[in-house]
C-alpha positions as a printed Julia matrix, in Angstrom:
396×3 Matrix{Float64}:
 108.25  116.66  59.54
 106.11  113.7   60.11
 106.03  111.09  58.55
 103.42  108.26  57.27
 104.46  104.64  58.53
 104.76  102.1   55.95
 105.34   98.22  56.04
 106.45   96.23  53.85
 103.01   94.43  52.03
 104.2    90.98  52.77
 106.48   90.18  55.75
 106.69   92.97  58.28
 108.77   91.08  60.73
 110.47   89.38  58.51
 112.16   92.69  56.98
 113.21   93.81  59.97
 115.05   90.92  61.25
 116.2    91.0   57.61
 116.43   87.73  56.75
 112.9    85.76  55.3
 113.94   82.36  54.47
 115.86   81.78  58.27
 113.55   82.76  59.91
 109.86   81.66  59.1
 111.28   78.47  57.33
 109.88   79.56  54.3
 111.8    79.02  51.21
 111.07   79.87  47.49
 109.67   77.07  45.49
 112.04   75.1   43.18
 111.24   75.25  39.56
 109.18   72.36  38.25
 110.23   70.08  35.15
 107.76   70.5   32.59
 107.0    69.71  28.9
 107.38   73.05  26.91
 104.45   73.97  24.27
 105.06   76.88  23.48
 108.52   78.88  23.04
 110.42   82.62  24.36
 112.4    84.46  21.98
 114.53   87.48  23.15
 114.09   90.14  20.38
 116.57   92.53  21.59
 118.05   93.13  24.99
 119.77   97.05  26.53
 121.09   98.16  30.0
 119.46  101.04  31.02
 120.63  100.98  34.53
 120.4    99.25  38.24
 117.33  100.24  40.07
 119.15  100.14  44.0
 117.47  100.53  46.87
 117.27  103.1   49.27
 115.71  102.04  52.34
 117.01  100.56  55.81
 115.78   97.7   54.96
 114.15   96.14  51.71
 112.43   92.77  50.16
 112.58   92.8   46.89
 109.39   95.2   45.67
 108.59   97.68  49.27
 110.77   99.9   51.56
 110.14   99.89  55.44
 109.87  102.88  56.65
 109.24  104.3   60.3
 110.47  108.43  60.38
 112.91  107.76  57.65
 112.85  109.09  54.21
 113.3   106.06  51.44
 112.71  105.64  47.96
 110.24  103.88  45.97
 112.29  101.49  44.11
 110.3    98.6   42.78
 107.98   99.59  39.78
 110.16  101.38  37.4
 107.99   99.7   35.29
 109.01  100.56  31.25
 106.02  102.02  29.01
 105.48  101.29  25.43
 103.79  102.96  23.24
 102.95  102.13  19.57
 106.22  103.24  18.11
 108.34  103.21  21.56
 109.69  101.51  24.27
 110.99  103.96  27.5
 112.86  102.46  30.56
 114.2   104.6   33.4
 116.45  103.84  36.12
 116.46  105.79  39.9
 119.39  107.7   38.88
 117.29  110.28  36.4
 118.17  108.27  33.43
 115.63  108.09  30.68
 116.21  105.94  27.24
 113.91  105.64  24.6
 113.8   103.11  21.82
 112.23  101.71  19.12
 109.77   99.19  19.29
 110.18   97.0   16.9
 114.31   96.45  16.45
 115.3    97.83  19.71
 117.23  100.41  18.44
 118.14  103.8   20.25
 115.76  106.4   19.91
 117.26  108.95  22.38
 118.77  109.25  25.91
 118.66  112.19  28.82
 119.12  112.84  32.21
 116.64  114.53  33.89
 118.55  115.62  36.48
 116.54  113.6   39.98
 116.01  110.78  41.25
 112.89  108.81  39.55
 110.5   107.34  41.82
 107.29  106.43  39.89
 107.8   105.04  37.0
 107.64  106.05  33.51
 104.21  106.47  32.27
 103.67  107.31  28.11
 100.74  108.3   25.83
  99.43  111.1   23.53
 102.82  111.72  22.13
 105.28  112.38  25.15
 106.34  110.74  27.85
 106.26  111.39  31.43
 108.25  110.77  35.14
 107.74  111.28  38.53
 110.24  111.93  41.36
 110.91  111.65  45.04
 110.67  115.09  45.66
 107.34  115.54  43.62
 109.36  116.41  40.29
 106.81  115.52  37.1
 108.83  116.26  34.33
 106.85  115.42  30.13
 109.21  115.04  27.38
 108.62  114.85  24.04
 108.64  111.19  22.57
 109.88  111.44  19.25
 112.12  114.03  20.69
 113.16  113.37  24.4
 112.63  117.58  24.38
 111.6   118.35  27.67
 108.23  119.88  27.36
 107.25  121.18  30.9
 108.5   120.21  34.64
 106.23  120.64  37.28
 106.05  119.86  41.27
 103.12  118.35  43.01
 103.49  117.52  46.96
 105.27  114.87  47.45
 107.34  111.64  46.13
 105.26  110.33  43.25
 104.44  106.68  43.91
 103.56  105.03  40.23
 103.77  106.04  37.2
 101.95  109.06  36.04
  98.9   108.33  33.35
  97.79  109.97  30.34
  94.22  110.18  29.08
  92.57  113.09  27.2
  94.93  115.98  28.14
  95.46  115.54  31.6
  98.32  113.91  33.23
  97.65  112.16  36.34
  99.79  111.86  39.49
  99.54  110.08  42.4
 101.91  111.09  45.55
 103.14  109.9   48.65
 100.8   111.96  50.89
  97.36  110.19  49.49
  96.78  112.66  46.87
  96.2   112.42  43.44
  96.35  115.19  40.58
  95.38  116.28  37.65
  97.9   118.36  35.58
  97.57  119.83  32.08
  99.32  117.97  29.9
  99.71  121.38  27.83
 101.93  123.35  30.77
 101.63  121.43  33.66
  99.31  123.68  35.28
  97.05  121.84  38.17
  93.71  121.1   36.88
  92.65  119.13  39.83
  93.58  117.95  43.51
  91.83  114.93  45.28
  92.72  113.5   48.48
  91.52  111.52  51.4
  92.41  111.1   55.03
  94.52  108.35  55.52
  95.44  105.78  58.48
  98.65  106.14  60.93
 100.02  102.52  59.14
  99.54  101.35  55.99
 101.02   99.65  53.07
 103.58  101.39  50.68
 102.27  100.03  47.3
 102.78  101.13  43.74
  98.83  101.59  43.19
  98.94  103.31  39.97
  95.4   104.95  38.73
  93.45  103.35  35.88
  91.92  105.46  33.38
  88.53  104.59  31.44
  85.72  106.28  29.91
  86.77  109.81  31.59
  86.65  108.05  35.2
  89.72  107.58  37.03
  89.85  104.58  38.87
  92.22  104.72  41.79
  92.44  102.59  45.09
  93.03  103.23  48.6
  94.09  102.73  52.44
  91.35  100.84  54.65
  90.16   99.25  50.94
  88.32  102.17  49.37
  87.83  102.39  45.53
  87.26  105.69  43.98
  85.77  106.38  40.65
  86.91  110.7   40.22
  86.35  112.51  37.3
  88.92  112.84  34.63
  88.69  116.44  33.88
  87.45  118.06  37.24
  88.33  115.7   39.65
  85.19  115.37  41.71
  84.66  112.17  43.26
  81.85  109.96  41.37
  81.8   107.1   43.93
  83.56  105.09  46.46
  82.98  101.6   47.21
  84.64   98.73  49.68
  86.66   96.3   48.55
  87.81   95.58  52.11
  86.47   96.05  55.49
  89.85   96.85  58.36
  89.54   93.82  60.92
  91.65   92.84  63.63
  92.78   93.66  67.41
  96.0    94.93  66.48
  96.97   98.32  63.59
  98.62   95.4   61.69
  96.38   93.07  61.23
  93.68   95.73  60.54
  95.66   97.03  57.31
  93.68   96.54  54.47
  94.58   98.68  51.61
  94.86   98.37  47.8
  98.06   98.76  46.34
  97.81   97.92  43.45
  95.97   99.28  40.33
  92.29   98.26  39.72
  91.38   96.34  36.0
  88.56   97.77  33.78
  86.94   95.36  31.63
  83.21   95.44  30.25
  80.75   96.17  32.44
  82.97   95.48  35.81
  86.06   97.38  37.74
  88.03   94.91  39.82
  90.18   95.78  42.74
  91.92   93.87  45.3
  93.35   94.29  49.0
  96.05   93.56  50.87
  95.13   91.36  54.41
  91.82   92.14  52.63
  89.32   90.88  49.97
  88.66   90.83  45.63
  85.51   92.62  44.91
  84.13   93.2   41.39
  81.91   96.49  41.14
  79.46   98.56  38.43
  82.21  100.66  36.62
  79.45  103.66  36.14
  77.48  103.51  40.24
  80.1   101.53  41.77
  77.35   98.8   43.44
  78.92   95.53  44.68
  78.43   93.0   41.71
  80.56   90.32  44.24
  83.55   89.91  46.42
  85.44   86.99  47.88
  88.44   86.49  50.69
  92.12   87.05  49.18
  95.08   88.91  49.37
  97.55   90.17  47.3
 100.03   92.96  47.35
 100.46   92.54  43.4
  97.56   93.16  41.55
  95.54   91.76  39.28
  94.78   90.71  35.01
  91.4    90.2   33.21
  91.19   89.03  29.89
  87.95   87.45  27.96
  86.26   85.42  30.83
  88.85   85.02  33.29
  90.33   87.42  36.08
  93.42   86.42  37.12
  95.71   87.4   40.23
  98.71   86.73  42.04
  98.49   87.0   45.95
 100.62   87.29  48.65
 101.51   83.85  48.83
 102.37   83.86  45.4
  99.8    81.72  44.01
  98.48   82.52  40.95
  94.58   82.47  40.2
  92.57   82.04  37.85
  88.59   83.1   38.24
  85.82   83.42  36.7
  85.19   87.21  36.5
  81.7    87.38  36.71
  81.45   85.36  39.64
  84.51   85.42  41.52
  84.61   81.56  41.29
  87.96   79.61  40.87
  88.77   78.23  37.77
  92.07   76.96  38.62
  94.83   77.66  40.79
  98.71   77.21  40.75
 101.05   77.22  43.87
 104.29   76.04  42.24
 106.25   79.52  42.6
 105.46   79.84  46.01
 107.71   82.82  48.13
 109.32   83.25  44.52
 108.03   87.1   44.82
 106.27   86.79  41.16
 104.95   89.68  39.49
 101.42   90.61  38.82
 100.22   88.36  35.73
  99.62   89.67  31.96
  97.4    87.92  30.29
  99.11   87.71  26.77
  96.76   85.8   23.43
  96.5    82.4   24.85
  99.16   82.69  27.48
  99.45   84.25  31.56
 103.21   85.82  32.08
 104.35   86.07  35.29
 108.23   86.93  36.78
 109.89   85.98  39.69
 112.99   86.73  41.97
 115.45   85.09  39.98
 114.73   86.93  36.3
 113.0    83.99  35.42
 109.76   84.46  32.96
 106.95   81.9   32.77
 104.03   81.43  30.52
 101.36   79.78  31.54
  98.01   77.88  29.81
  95.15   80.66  30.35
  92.65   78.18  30.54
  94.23   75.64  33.53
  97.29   76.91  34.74
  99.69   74.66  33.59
 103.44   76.03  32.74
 104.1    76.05  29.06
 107.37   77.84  28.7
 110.01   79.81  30.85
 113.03   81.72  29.86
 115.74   83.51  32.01
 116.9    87.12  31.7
 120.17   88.05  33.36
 119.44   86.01  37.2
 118.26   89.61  38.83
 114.59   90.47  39.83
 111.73   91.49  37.56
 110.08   93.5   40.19
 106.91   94.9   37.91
 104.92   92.8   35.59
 105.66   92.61  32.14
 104.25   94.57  29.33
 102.57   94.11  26.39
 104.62   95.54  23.52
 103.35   94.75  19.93
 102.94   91.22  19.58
 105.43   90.6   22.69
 106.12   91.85  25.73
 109.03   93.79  28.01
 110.29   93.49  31.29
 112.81   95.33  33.38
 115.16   93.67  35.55
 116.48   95.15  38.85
 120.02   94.96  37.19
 118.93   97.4   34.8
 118.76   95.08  31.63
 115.44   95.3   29.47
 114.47   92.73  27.31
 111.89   92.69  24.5
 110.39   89.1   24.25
 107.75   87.34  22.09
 106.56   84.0   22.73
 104.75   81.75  20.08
């Protein structure tokens, strides 16, 4: 069976030596001193389980991968809904709790290994696994409701809009399922290149339009309900003499705000387009293997350098721009009220000032990574560390 080659999104030759810091020189920022103005506050705190790795070789968030089978281990990103909070772990494990005091809701074992991520909505909750297992459960419940297989590993977490369940898998495809029986509504899928990036681009969901990106820097707007493709766009032009350099994909999910959908590459570029024609409303020269936040007037992103961004979303134009958790392999931002979260290597949290930048408060978990941004839960947030603790946070 053949496989698709992946590379890791940031440092290809760095993972296979395995060792980053020794040999490029480069070595994760040290965390500034700063004057706090604003405070963390750990609601409640459970272990729901290690998420290890199962690759040859690894760096923090994306398995290398060259004819050998590996799991997806980096965004078992927890979903909350307005009464729950659901973490899984690789294992199968699935716990469920409440929102607001933390306390256990229910617990299962679904019996495989959990690849994409935990996705919740419209009363259940749903999982994907390495061997194209997409099991719904009931939320109140934990009742398994229907398990279904699509074609291969799923790669994020599945999404729920308007009775259909959406998938995205390993082999480029994404489908639509019934969230009634699991029955296959829909199928779309695209050729792909010989190399690309192994990502966690999860699908965004707006309006009835599925937003989804892809290899080479393609962004797709497909129908909700019949899966026919609306439009595809650029975000990134392939350049370069070598397949390496000329790997250019999004992997990461695309943001939906207003009047604009917003998608970045990897080696590539940030382009803003028409949510409804998908025309080119403007573009500009980063990268980032992370993804991206909008909120009010600002889009913000973290790129592969691990600066974070902060731009003027109309225009693309920086607002402001901080560099001081350089190579600490920080999340994707959340932009939370007043405040941008970000995570880093280390289980640290920090919150920054929306409107420059500046750090305002930071708070350690248990000293493991926080490999998927956090998530907005009530009036606070969760995250998921790679030691399996999950912590429910506000910050005020």
């Amino acid at each position: 069976m053949k496989f698709r080659r992946y590379i890791v999104a940031l440092f290809m030759l760095v993972i296979v030596t395995g060792c980053a810091s020794d040999k490029t020189g480069l070595k994760p920022a040290l965390l500034v001193n700063f004057n706090p103005t604003a405070k963390f506050d750990i609601r409640w705190q459970h272990t729901v389980g290690f998420l290890r790795p199962r690759c040859l070789y690894h760096d923090q968030s994306i398995c290398v991968h060259q004819k050998v089978r590996t799991v997806n281990i980096n965004i078992l990103q927890p979903a909350v809904t307005a009464e729950s909070v659901i973490a899984a772990n690789v294992i199968g494990e699935i716990q469920c709790f409440d929102l607001g005091t933390g306390k256990s809701r229910w617990d299962i074992n679904n019996g495989f290994t959990i690849s994409g991520g935990v996705g919740a909505g419209s009363g259940v909750v749903v999982v994907g696994g390495d061997k194209g297992e997409v099991a719904v459960y009931e939320e109140a419940t934990g009742k398994l409701r229907w398990q279904s297989k699509v074609s291969s590993e799923v790669l994020s977490s599945p999404r729920i809009s308007d009775g259909v369940v959406v998938v995205r898998t390993e082999d480029g495809r994404i489908v639509g399922l019934d969230l009634k029986d699991g029955k296959r509504l829909w199928l779309y899928e695209r050729a792909t290149p010989a190399l690309v990036a192994r990502g966690n681009a999860e699908v965004t969901i707006r309006n009835g339009i599925v937003y989804a990106g892809f290899a080479a820097g393609k962004l797709s707007a497909i129908g909700l309900h019949n899966g026919v493709i609306v439009w595809e766009s650029s975000v990134s032009q392939p350049h370069g003499n070598t397949e390496l350099e000329r790997i250019s994909d999004i992997i990461s999910p695309p943001v939906v705000a207003d009047s604009q959908v917003c998608a970045v590459a990897f080696q590539g570029r940030l382009g803003c387009f028409d949510p409804d024609q998908g025309g080119a409303l403007w573009s500009r020269d980063v990268s980032s293997d992370k993804g991206l936040s909008i909120s009010r007037k600002y889009l913000f992103l973290s790129d592969t350098s691990d600066t974070i961004l902060g731009l003027d979303k109309l225009s693309g134009s920086t607002y402001w721009k901080n560099d001081q958790l350089a190579v600490r392999k920080i999340t994707a931002p959340l932009a939370l009220e007043n405040y941008l979260l970000v995570a880093d290597f280390e289980g640290y949290v920090h919150a920054l000032n929306r409107d420059d930048g500046s750090f305002v408060a930071r708070i350690s978990t248990d000293g493991s990574a926080i490999r998927s941004r956090p998530v907005v839960a009530g009036d606070g947030f969760v995250v998921q560390t790679s030691n399996g603790s999950l912590y429910s946070i506000v910050i005020h």
